[in-house]
C-alpha positions as CSV (number, residue, x, y, z in Angstrom):
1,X,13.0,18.3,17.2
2,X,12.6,15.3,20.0
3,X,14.9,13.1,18.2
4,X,18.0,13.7,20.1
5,X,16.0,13.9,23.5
6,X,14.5,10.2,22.9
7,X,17.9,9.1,21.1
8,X,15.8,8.8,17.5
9,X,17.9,9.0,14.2
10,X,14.8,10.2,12.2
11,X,11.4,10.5,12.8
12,X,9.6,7.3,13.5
13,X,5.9,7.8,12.6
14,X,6.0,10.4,9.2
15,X,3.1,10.3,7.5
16,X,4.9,9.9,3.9
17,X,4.5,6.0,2.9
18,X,8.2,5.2,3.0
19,X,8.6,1.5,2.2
20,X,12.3,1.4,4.7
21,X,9.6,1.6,7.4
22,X,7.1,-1.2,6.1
23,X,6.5,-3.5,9.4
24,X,5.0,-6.5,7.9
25,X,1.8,-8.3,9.5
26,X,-0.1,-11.4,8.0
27,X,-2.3,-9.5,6.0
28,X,-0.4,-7.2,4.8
29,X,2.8,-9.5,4.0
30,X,-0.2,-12.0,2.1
31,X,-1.3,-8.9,0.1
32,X,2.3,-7.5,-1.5
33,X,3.0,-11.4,-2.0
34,X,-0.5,-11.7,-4.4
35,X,0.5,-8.1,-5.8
36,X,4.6,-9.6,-6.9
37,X,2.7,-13.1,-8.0
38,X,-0.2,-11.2,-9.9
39,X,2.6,-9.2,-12.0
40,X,5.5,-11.9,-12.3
41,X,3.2,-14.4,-13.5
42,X,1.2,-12.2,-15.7
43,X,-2.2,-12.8,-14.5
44,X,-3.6,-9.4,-15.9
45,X,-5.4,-8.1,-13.5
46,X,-5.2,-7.4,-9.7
47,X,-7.4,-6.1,-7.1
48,X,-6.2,-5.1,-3.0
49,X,-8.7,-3.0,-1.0
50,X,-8.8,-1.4,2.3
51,X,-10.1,1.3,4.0
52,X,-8.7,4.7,4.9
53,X,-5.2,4.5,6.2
54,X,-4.9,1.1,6.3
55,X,-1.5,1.5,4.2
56,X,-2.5,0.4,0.4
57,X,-0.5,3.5,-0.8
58,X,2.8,2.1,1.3
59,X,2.1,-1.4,0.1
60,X,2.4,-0.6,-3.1
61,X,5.1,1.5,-2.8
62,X,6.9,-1.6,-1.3
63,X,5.7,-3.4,-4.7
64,X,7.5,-0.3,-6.8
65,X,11.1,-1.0,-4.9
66,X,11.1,-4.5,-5.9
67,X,9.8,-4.6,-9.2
68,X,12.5,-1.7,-9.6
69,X,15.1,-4.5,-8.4
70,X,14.1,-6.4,-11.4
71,X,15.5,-5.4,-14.3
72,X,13.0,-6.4,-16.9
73,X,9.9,-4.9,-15.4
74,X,8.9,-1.2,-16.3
75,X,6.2,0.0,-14.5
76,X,3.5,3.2,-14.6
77,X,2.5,4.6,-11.3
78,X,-1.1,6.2,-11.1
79,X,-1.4,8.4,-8.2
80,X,-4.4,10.8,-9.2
81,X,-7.2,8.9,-10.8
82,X,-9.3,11.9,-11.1
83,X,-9.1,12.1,-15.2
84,X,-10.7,12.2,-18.1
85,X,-9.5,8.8,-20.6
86,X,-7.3,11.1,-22.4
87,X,-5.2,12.4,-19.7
88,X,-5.0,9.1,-18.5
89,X,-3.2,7.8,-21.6
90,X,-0.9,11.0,-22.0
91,X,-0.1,10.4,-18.2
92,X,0.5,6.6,-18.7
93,X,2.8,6.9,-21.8
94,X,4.7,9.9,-20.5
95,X,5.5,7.8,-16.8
96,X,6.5,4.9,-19.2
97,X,8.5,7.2,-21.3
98,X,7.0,7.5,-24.4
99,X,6.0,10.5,-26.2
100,X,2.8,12.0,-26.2
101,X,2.9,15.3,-27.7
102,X,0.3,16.3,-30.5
103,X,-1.0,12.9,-30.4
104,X,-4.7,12.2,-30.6
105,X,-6.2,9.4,-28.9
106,X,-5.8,6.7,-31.7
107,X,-2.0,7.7,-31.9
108,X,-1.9,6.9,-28.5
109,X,-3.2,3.4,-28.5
110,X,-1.2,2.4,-31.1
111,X,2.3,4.1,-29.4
112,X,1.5,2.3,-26.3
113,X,0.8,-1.4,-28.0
114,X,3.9,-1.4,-30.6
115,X,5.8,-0.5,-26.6
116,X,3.9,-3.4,-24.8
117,X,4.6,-5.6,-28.0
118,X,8.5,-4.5,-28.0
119,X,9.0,-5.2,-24.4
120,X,6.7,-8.5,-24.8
121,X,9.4,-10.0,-27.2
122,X,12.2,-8.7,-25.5
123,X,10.8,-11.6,-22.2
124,X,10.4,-8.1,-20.0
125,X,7.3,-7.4,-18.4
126,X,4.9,-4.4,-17.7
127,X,3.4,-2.9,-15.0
128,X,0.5,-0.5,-14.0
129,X,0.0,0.7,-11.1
130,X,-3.5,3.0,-10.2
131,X,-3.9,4.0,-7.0
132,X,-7.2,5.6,-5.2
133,X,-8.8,3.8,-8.2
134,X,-12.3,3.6,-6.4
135,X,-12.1,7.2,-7.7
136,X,-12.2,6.4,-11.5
137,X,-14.9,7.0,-13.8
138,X,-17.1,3.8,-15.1
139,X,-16.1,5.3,-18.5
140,X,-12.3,4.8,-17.3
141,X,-12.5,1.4,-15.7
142,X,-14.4,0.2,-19.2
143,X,-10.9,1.9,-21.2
144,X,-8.5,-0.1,-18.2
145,X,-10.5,-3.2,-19.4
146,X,-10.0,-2.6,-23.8
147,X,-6.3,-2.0,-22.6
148,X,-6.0,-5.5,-21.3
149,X,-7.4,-6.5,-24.6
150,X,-3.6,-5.9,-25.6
151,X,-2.0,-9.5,-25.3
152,X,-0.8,-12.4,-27.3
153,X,-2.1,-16.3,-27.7
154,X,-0.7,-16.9,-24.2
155,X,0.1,-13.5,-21.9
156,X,-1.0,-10.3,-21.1
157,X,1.1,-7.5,-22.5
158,X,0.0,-5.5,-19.8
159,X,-0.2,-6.4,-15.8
160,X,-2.2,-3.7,-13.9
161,X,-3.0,-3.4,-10.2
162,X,-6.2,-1.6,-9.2
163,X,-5.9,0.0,-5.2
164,X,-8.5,1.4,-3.4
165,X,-11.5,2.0,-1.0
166,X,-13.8,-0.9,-0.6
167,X,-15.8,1.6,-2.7
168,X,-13.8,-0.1,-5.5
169,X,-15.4,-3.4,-4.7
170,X,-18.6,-2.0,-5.1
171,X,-18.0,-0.4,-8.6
172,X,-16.8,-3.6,-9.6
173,X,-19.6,-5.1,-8.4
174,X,-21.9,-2.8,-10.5
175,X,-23.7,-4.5,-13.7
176,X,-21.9,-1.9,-16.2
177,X,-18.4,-3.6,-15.1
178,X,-19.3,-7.3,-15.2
179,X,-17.2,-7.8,-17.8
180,X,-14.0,-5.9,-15.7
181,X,-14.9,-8.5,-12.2
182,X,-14.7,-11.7,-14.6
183,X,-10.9,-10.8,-15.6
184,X,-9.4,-10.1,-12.3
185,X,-7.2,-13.1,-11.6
186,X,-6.4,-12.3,-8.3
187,X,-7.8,-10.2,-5.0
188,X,-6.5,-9.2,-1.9
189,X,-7.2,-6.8,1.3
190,X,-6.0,-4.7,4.1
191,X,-7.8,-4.5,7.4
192,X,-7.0,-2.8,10.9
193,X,-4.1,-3.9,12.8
194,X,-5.1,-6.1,15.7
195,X,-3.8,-4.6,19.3
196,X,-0.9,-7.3,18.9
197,X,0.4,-5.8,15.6
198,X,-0.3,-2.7,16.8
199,X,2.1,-3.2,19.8
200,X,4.6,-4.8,16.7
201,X,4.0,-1.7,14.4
202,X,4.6,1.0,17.2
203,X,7.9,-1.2,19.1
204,X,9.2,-1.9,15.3
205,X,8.9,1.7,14.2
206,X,10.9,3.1,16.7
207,X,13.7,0.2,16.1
208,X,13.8,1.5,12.6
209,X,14.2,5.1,13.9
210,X,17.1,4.0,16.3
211,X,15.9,3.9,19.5
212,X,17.8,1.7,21.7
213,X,15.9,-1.6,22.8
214,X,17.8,-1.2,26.4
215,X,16.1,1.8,27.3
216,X,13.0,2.0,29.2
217,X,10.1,2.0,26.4
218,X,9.1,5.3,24.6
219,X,5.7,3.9,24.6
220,X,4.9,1.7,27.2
221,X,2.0,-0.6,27.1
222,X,-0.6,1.4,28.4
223,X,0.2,4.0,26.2
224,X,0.1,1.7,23.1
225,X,-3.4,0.7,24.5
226,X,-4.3,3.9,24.3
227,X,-3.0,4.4,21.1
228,X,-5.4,1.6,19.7
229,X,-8.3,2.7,21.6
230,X,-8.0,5.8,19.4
231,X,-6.5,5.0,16.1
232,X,-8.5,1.5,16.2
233,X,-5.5,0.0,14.4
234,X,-5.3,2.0,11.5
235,X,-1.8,2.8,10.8
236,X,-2.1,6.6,9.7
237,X,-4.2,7.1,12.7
238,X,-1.1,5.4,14.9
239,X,1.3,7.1,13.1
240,X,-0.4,10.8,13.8
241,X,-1.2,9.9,17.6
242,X,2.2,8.7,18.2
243,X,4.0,11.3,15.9
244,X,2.3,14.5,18.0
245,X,2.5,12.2,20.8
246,X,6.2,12.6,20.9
247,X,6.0,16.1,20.4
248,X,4.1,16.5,23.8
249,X,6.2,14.5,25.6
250,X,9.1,16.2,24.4
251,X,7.7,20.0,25.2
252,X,7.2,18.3,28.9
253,X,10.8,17.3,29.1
254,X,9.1,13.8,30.3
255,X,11.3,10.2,28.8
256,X,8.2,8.3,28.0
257,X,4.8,9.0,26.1
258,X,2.2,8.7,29.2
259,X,-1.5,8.1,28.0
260,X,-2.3,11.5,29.6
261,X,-0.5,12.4,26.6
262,X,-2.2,10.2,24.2
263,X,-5.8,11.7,25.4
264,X,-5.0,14.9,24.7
265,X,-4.0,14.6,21.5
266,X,-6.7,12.1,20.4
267,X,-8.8,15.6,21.9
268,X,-6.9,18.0,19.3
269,X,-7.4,15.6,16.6
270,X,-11.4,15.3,17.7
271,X,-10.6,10.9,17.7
272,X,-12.8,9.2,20.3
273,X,-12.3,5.8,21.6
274,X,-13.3,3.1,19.2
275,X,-14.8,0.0,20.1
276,X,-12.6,-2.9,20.6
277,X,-13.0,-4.3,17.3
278,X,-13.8,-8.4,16.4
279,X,-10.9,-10.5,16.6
280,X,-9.9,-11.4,13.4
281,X,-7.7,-14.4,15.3
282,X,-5.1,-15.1,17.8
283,X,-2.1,-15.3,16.8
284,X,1.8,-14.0,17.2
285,X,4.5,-12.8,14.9
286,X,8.0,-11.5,14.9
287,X,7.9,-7.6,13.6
288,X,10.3,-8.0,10.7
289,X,12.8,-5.7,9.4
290,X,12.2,-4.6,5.4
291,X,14.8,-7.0,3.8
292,X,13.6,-10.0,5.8
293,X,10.0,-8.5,4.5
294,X,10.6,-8.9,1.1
295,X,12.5,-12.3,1.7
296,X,9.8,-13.6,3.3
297,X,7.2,-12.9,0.7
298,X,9.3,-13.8,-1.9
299,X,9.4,-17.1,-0.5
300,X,5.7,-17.4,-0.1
301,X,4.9,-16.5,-3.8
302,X,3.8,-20.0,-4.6
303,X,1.5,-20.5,-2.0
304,X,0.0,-17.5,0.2
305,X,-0.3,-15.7,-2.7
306,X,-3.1,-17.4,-4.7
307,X,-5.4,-17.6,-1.6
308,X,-7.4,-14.7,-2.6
309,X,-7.6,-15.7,-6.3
């Protein structure tokens, strides 16, 4: 709708967690490089965290599109953790593409270790992947932990990444999951965006989306101040202000997103202003397009990586 008027070739701030739109900060960047370590060296498993909207679910989905670069990894992708043990296992096997029909629990095990086994010998490796796991049952998290039972003298058959709510870190701080904490190998997490990265996320965004970086800014800095005020550097929160922000710009035939604007959609959306939260450091960094994303954390494998271990 407002793409031609702002000279946009797509929408810059959809809610869908597309990685071609991943704008890499520290954090972030340090948490998909411990999430490609964890699994390529087969340390079992691994832990990220964060709170609402603070774009675990697009992480990993950056994760999925380069372990699917790689052709000796096979991965499971968990997206509703809401289920009993056995629908887990029927849901893992089927994503991995193994049969589950009439099979009883035992038959499932056992079809699921001769696979991890097969691909084990083969030198491939195995993948999965459970997000909103803060969701799952103890009874659940205890079955994740037997399935990482499955291994040889010197490797894990399976690699699985646990993403969640810092409710997570709370579960697996529970007594009943002691056993769980001891065997994750490595930990990372997602925070807000400063206002710097903010100003990176929202500029970046609409470079991806086309808009031409001659032009006087879509957003200029007040705006974007505004913004964080509001959203408090989540990124779904940017991404909704700055999305409908658009839209009212565009029904006022006006070139740039005024914070007028920005008010009254934080009022729609019921968002008051946030506190300007603790600085978590000064620093700068270039807002890097996906490719140079992934090159960068692929050369930081051997040593960002394992800071969280």
């Amino acid at each position: 709708m407002y793409k031609e008027f702002f000279g946009l070739e797509r929408n810059p701030f959809n809610l869908t967690p597309d990685p071609a739109c991943f704008v890499s900060t520290e954090r972030h960047n340090e948490a998909l490089a411990a999430l490609h370590y964890g699994v390529r060296q087969h340390k079992g498993f691994v832990v990220v965290t964060g709170e609402v909207g603070t774009g675990k679910t697009l992480l990993l989905r950056c994760l999925l599109r380069l372990l699917k670069d790689s052709g000796d990894i096979a991965s499971a992708y968990l997206f509703n953790s809401r289920l009993t043990p056995m629908e887990f296992f029927q849901f893992m096997l089927t994503d991995f593409g193994l049969p589950t029909a009439g099979k009883n629990k035992a038959e499932l095990l056992l079809e699921i270790s001769q696979f991890l086994l097969s691909r084990s010998s083969q030198g491939c490796t195995t993948v999965l992947v459970i997000d909103e796991a803060h969701h799952l049952s103890e009874d659940l998290l205890e079955e994740i932990r037997l399935l990482s039972n499955l291994e040889t003298s010197d490797d894990k058959l399976i690699q699985i990444i646990l993403a969640g709510q810092p409710e997570l870190d709370e579960k697996l701080d529970s007594f009943g999951l002691r056993q769980l904490k001891q065997r994750i190998a490595l930990r990372a997490s997602l925070t807000a965006l400063t206002h710097q990265e903010t100003v990176d996320y929202i500029n970046q965004r609409l470079q991806l989306a086309g808009a031409d970086p001659q032009r006087e800014p879509i957003f200029p800095a007040e705006t974007i101040s505004a913004v964080y005020r509001y959203a408090g550097g989540l990124p779904r929160l940017i991404n909704t202000l700055c999305e409908n922000s658009l839209v009212g710009a565009y029904a006022k035939k006006l070139p740039m997103v005024t914070t007028g604007i920005v008010d009254a959609v934080a009022r729609e959306f019921r968002l008051e202003p946030l506190l300007t939260r603790s600085a978590r450091g000064s620093h700068s960094e270039r807002a890097l397009e996906p490719d140079d994303v992934f090159l960068d954390v692929l050369s930081t494998l051997g040593s960002s990586s394992q800071t969280r271990i």
